[in-house]
TORKOL-4160 file (C-alpha; in steps of 0.2 Angstrom, whole numbers, padded with zeros to 4 digits, m for minus):
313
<pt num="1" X="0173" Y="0102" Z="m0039"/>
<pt num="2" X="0154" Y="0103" Z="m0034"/>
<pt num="3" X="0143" Y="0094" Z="m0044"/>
<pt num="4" X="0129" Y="0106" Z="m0037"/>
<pt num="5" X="0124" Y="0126" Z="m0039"/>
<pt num="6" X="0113" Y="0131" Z="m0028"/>
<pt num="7" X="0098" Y="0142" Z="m0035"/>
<pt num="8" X="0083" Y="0146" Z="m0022"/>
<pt num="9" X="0067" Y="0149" Z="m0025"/>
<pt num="10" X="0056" Y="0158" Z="m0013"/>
<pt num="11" X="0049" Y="0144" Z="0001"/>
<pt num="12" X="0033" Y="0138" Z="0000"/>
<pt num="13" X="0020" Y="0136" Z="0014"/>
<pt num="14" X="0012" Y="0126" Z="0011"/>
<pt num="15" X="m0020" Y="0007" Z="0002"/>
<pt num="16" X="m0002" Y="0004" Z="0008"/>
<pt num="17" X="0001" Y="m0002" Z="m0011"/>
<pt num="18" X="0015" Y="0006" Z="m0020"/>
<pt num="19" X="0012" Y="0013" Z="m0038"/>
<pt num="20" X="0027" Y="0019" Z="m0048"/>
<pt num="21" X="0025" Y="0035" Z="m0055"/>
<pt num="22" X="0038" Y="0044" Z="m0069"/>
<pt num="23" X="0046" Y="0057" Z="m0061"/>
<pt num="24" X="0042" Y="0076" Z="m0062"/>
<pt num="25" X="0026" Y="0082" Z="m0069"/>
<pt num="26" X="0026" Y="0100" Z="m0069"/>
<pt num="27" X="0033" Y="0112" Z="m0083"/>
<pt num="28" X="0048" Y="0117" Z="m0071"/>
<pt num="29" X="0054" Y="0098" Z="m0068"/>
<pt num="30" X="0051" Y="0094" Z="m0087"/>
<pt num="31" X="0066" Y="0107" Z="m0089"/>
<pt num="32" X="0076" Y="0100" Z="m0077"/>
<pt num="33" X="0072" Y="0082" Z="m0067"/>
<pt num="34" X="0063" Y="0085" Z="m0050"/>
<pt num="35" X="0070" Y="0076" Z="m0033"/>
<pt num="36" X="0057" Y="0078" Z="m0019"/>
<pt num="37" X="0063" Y="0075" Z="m0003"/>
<pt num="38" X="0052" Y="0074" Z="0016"/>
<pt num="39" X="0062" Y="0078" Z="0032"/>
<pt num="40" X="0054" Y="0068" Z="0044"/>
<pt num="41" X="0057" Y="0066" Z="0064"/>
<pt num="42" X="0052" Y="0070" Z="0083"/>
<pt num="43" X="0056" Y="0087" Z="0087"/>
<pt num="44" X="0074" Y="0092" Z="0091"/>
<pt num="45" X="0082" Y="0079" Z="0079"/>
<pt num="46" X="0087" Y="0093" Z="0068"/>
<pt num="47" X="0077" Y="0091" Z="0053"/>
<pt num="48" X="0079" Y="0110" Z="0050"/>
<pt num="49" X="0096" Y="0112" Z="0051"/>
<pt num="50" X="0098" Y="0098" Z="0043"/>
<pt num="51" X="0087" Y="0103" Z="0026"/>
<pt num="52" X="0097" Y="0119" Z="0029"/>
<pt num="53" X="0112" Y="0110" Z="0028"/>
<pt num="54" X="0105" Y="0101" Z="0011"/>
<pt num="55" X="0100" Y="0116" Z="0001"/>
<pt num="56" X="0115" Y="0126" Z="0007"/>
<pt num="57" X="0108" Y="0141" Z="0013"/>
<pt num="58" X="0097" Y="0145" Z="0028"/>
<pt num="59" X="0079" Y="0143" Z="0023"/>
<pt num="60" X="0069" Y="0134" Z="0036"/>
<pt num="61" X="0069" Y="0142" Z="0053"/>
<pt num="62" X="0080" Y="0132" Z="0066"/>
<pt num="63" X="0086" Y="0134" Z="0083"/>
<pt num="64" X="0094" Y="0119" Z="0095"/>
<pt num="65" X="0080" Y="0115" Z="0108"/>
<pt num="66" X="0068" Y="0104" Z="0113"/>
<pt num="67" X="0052" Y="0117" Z="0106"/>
<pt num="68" X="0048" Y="0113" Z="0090"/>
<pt num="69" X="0050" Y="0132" Z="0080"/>
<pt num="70" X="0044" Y="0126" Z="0064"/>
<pt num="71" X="0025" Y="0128" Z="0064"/>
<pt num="72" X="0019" Y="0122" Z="0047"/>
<pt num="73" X="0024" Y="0112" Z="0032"/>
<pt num="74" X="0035" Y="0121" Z="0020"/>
<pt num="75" X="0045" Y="0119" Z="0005"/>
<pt num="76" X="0063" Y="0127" Z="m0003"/>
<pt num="77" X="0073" Y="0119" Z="m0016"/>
<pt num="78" X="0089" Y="0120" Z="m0024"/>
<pt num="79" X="0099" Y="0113" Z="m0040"/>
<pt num="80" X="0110" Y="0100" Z="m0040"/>
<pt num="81" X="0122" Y="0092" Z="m0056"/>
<pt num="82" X="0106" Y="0089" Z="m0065"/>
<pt num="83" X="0092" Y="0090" Z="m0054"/>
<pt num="84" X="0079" Y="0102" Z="m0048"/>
<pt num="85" X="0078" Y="0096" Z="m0028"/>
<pt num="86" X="0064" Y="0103" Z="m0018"/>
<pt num="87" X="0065" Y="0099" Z="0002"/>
<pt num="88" X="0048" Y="0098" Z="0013"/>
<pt num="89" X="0051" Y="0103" Z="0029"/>
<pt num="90" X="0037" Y="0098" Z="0042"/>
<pt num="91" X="0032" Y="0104" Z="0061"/>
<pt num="92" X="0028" Y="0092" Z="0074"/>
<pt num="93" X="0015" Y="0079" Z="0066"/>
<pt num="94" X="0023" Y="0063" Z="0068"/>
<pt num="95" X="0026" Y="0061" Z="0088"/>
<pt num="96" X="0010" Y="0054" Z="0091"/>
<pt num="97" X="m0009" Y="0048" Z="0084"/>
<pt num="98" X="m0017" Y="0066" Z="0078"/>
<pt num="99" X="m0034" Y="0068" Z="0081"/>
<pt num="100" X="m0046" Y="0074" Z="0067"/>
<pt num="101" X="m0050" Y="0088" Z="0074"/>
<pt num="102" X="m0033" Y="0091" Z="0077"/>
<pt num="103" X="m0024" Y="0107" Z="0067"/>
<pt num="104" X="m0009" Y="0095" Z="0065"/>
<pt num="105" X="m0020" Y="0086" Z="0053"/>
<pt num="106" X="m0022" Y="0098" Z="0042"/>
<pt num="107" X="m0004" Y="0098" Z="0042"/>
<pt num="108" X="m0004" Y="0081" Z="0038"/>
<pt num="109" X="m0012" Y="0083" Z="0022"/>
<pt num="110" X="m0002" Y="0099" Z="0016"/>
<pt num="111" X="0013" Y="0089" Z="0018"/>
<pt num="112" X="0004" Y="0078" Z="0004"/>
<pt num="113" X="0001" Y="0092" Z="m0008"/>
<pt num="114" X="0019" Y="0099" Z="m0005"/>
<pt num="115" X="0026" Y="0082" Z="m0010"/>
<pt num="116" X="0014" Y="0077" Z="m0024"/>
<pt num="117" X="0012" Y="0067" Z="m0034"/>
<pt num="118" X="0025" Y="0058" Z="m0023"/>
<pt num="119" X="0042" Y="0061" Z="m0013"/>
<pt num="120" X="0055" Y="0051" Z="m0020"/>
<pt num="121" X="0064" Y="0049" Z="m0004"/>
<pt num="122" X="0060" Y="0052" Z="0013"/>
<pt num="123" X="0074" Y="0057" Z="0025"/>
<pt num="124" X="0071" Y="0052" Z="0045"/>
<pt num="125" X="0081" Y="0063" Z="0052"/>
<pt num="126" X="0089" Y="0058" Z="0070"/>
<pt num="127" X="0104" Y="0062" Z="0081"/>
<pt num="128" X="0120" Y="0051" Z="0082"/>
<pt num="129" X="0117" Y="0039" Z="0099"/>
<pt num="130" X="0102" Y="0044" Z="0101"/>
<pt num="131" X="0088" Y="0033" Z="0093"/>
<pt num="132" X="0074" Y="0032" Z="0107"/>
<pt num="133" X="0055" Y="0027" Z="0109"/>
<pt num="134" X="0054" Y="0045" Z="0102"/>
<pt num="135" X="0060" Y="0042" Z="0089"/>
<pt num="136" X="0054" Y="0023" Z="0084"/>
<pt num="137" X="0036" Y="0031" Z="0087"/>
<pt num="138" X="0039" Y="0043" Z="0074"/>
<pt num="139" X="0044" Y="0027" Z="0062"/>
<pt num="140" X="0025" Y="0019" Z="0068"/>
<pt num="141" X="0018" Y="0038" Z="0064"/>
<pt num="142" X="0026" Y="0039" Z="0046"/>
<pt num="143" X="0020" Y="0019" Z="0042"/>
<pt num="144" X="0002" Y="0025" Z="0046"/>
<pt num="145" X="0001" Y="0042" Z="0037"/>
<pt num="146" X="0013" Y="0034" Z="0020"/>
<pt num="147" X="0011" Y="0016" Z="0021"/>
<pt num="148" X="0020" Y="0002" Z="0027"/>
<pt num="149" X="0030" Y="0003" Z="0008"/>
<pt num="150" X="0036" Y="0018" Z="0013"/>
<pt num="151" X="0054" Y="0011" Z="0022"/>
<pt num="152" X="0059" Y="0005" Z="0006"/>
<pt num="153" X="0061" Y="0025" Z="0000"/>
<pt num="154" X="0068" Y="0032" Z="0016"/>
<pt num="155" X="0087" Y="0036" Z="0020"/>
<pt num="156" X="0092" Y="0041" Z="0038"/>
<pt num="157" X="0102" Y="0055" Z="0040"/>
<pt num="158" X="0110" Y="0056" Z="0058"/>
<pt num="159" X="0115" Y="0073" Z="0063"/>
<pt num="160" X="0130" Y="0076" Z="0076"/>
<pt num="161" X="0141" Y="0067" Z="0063"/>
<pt num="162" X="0155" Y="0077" Z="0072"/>
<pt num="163" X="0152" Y="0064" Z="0087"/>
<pt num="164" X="0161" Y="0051" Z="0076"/>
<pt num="165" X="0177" Y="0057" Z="0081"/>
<pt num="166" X="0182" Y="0052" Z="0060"/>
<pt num="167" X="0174" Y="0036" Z="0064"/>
<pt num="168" X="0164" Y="0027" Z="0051"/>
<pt num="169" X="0147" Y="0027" Z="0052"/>
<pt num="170" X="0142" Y="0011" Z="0046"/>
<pt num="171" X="0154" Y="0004" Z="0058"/>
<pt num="172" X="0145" Y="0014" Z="0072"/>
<pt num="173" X="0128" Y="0005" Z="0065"/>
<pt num="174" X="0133" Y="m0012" Z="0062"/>
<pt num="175" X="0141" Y="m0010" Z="0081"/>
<pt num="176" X="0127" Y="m0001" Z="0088"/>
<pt num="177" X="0117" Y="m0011" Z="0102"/>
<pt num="178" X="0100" Y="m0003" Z="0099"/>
<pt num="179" X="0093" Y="m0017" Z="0091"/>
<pt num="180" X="0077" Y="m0006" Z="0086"/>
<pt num="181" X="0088" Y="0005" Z="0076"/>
<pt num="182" X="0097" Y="m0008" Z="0066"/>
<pt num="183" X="0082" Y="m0017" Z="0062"/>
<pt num="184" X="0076" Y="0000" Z="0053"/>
<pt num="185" X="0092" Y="0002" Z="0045"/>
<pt num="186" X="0090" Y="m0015" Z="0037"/>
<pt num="187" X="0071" Y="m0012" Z="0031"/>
<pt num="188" X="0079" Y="0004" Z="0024"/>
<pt num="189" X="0090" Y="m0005" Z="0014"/>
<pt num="190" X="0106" Y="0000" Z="0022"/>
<pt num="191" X="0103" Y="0017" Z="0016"/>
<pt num="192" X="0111" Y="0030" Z="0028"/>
<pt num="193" X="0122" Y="0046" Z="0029"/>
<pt num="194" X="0129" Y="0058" Z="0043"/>
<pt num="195" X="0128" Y="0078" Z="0044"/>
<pt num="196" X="0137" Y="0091" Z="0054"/>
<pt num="197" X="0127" Y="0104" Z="0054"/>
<pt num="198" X="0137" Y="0116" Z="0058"/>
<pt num="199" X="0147" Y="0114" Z="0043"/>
<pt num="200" X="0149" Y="0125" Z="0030"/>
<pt num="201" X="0156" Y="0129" Z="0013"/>
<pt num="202" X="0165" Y="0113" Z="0005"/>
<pt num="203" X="0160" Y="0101" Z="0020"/>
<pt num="204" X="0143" Y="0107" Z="0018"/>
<pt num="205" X="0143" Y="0102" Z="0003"/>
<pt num="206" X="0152" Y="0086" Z="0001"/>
<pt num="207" X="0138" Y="0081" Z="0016"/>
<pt num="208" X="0122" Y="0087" Z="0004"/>
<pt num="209" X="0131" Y="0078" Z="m0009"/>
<pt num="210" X="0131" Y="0061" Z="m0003"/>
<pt num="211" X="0112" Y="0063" Z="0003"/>
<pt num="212" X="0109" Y="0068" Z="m0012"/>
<pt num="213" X="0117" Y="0054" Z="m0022"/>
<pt num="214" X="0111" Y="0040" Z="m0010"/>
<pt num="215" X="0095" Y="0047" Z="m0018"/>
<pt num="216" X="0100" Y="0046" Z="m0035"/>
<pt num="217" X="0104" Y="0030" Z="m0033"/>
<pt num="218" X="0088" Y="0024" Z="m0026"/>
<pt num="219" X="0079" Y="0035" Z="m0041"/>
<pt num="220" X="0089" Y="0023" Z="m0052"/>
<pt num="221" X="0083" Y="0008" Z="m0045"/>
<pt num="222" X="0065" Y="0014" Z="m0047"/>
<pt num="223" X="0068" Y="0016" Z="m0063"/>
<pt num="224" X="0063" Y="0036" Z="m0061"/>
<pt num="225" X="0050" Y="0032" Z="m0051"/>
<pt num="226" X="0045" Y="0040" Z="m0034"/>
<pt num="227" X="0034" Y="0037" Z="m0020"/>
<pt num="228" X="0015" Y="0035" Z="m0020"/>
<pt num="229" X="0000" Y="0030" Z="m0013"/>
<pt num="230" X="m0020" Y="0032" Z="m0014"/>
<pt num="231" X="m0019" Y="0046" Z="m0004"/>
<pt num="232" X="m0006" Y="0053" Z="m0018"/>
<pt num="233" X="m0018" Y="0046" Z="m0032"/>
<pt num="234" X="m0032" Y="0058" Z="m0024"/>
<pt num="235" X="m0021" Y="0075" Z="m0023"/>
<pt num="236" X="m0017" Y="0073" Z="m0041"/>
<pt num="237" X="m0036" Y="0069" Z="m0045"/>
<pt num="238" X="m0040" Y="0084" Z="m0036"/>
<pt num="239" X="m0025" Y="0097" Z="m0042"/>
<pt num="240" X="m0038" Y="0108" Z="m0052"/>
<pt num="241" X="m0051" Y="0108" Z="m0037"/>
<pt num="242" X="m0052" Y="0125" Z="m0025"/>
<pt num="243" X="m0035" Y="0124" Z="m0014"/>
<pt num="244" X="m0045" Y="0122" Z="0001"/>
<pt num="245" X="m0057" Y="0110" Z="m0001"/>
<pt num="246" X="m0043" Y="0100" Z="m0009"/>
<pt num="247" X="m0034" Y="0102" Z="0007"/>
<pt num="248" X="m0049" Y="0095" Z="0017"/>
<pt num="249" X="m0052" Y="0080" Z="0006"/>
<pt num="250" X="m0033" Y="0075" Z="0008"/>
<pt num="251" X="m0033" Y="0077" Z="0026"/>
<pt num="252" X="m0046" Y="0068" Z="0027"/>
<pt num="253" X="m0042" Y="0053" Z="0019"/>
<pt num="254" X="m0026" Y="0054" Z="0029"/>
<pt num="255" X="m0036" Y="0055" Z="0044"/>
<pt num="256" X="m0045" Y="0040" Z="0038"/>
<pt num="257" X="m0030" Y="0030" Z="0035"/>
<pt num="258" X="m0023" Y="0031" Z="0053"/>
<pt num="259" X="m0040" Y="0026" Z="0059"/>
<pt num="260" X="m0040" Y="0010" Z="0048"/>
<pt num="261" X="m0023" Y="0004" Z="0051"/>
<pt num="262" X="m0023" Y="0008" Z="0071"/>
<pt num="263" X="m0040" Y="m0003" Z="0069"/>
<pt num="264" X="m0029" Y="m0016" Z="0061"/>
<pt num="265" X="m0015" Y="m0015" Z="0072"/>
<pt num="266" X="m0026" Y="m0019" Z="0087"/>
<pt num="267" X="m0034" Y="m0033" Z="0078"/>
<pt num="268" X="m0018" Y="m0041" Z="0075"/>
<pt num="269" X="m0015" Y="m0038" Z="0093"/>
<pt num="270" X="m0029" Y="m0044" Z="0099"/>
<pt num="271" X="m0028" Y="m0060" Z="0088"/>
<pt num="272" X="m0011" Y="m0063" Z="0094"/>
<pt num="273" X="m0016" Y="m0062" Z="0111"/>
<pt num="274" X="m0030" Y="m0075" Z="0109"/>
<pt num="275" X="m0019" Y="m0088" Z="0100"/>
<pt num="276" X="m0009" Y="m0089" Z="0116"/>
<pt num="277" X="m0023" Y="m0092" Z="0129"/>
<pt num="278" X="m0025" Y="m0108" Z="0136"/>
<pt num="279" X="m0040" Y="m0120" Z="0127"/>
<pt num="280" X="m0049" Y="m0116" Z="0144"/>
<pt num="281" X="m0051" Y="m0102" Z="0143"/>
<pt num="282" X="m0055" Y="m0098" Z="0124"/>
<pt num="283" X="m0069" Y="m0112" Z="0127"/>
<pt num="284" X="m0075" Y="m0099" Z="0141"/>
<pt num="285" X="m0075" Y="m0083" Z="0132"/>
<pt num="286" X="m0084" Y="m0091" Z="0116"/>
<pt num="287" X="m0097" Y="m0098" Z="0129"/>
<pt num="288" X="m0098" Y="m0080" Z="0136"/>
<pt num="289" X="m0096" Y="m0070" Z="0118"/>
<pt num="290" X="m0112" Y="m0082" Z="0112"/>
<pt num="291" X="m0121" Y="m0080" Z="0126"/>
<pt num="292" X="m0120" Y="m0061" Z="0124"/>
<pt num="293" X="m0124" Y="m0061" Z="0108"/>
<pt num="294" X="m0139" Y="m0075" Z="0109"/>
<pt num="295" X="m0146" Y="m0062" Z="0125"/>
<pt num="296" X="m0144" Y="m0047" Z="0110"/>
<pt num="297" X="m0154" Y="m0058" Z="0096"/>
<pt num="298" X="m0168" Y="m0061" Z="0108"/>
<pt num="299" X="m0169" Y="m0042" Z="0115"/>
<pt num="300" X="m0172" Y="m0037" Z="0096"/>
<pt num="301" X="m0185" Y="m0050" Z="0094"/>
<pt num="302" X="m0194" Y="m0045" Z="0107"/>
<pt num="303" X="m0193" Y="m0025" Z="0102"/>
<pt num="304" X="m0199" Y="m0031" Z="0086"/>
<pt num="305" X="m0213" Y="m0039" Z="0093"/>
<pt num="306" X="m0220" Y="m0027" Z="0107"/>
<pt num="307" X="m0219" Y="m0014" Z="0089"/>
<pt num="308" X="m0230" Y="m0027" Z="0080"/>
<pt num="309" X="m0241" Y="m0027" Z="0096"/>
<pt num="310" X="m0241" Y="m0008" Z="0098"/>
<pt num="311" X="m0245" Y="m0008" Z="0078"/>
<pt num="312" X="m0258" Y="m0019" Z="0077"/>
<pt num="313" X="m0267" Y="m0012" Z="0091"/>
C-alpha cells in the first residue's frame, strides 16, 4: 500500500558554510513537516517529467527535446506518509556563468525565495548513460550559486531507468567508466535512484517513493535540518521587505557570489600553474612583475610632483 496521498496545491511562480536550520517555518509545515526539494540539471535531462513523476500528477510543463519549455522557477507540492513536499522546478540557469544583467539571474535568485529558508535536498537530475561536460558543468554551476557544501544534500535521479533492462543501478554506477560521474556519486554520499517517466499509477509511485525516502533518510541524519547558506540567511532577513526589491537584493548577492568564487577558482589555477614552472622562470617574472610595479611607483610620484608644482605656482 502507498504511504503517500497526493494533495495539490496551485503552483507557484515564482560564504559556502553550512548552517543547520530546524525544518519548516511557516504555519502550513507547522501542521505537517515540510520536504523541499530543487530539480536541478542541463536542459533535456528531464527535470520536469521527472518532478512530474514525483508529485504524481502533471504540473510542470514538459515535453522530450533538446528546447528547454520551462521558462521560470516554479513550485507545486504534494503529501506524502507524513510530509508536506514542495518541488522547485527551474528553467535553464545552470548550463553556464549568467551575467548580471542577464534575466536568468533573476531566476537565480527566485529559485532562492522558492526554496527558503533552505532545500533539504537537491535532486540533479540526469539521463541513464549519459553523464556529459553538460552535465558536470551544471554540477560546477550548482557549486557556485549553493556552495561547495551543497553535494553533501544532493541525490541524483537518473531518468530512462527503463534502459536498465531490470538491471541494478548501483551495479550500473559502481561499473560505469565515466570516472566524472562516479567521483560525484561518492561526494554525494552514494545517494542515487532511477525514474521511468513514463510510468504510471503504482510504478509511479513506488519510483517517488524511494526518492522520497532516500530524502527522509538524509533529513534524519541532519537531524531535521535542511540546507542553507548566507544567501538563505538574507532571504529570511528580508521576507517582510517589498517582494521585489527582495528579489533584487537576493539576486544580487547570488550574482556576487559566482563572481567571487570564479575569482578564486582562477586564483587557485593560477597558483597551481606557477608552482610548476621551472625556478628560471619564476626568477624572470618576479624580476619583470617588480619592475612593472617599481616603473608604477615612480609614475605616481612623479604626478604627484608636477601637482605640487602646478599648485605651488
Amino acid at each position: 500500500m502507498s504511504r503517500g496521498k497526493v494533495s495539490m496545491g496551485q503552483a507557484k511562480m515564482g560564504s559556502d558554510e553550512e548552517h543547520l536550520h530546524d525544518s519548516a517555518e511557516n504555519t502550513q509545515s507547522r501542521q505537517k513537516p515540510t520536504l523541499r526539494l530543487i530539480l536541478v540539471g542541463r536542459t533535456g535531462a528531464g527535470k520536469s517529467a521527472t518532478g512530474n513523476s514525483i508529485l504524481g500528477q502533471r504540473r510542470f510543463p514538459s515535453r522530450l527535446g533538446a528546447m528547454s519549455v520551462t521558462t521560470a522557477c516554479t513550485t507545486a507540492s504534494r503529501k506524502w506518509d507524513k510530509w508536506h513536499v514542495e518541488v522547485v522546478d527551474t528553467p535553464d540557469i545552470f548550463s553556464s556563468d549568467v551575467p548580471r544583467t542577464d534575466p536568468r539571474c533573476k531566476e537565480r535568485g527566485h529559485c532562492y525565495l522558492l526554496s527558503a529558508p533552505g532545500p533539504h535536498a537537491l535532486l540533479l537530475v540526469t539521463q541513464l548513460g549519459r553523464f556529459t561536460a553538460q552535465d558536470q558543468q551544471v554540477v560546477r554551476q550548482v557549486r557556485d550559486m549553493f556552495g561547495e557544501g551543497v553535494l553533501k544534500w544532493m541525490v541524483i535521479v537518473f531518468t530512462r531507468k527503463e534502459d536498465l533492462a531490470g538491471g541494478s543501478l548501483h551495479d550500473y554506477v559502481r561499473g560505469t567508466e565515466n570516472r566524472a560521474l562516479r567521483e560525484l556519486v561518492a561526494q554525494c554520499g552514494g545517494r542515487v535512484c532511477a525514474f521511468d517517466n513514463r510510468a504510471t499509477g503504482p510504478e509511479q509511485e513506488s519510483q517517488a517513493e524511494q526518492l522520497l525516502g532516500l530524502v527522509e533518510g538524509l533529513v534524519r541524519e541532519r537531524e531535521g535540518a535542511h540546507y542553507s547558506n548566507e544567501v538563505y540567511e538574507l532571504a529570511q532577513q528580508l521576507r517582510w521587505a517589498d517582494p521585489g526589491k527582495r528579489l533584487q537584493r537576493v539576486a544580487e548577492r547570488v550574482a556576487a557570489r559566482g563572481r567571487r568564487r570564479r575569482w578564486s577558482a582562477w586564483l587557485r589555477a593560477a597558483l597551481a600553474a606557477w608552482s610548476k614552472l621551472p625556478w628560471s622562470w619564476k626568477f624572470g617574472l618576479a624580476l619583470l612583475l617588480g619592475g612593472v610595479l617599481l616603473h608604477w611607483l615612480l609614475l605616481q610620484r612623479r604626478q604627484s610632483e608636477v601637482f605640487a608644482e602646478v599648485k605651488s605656482g
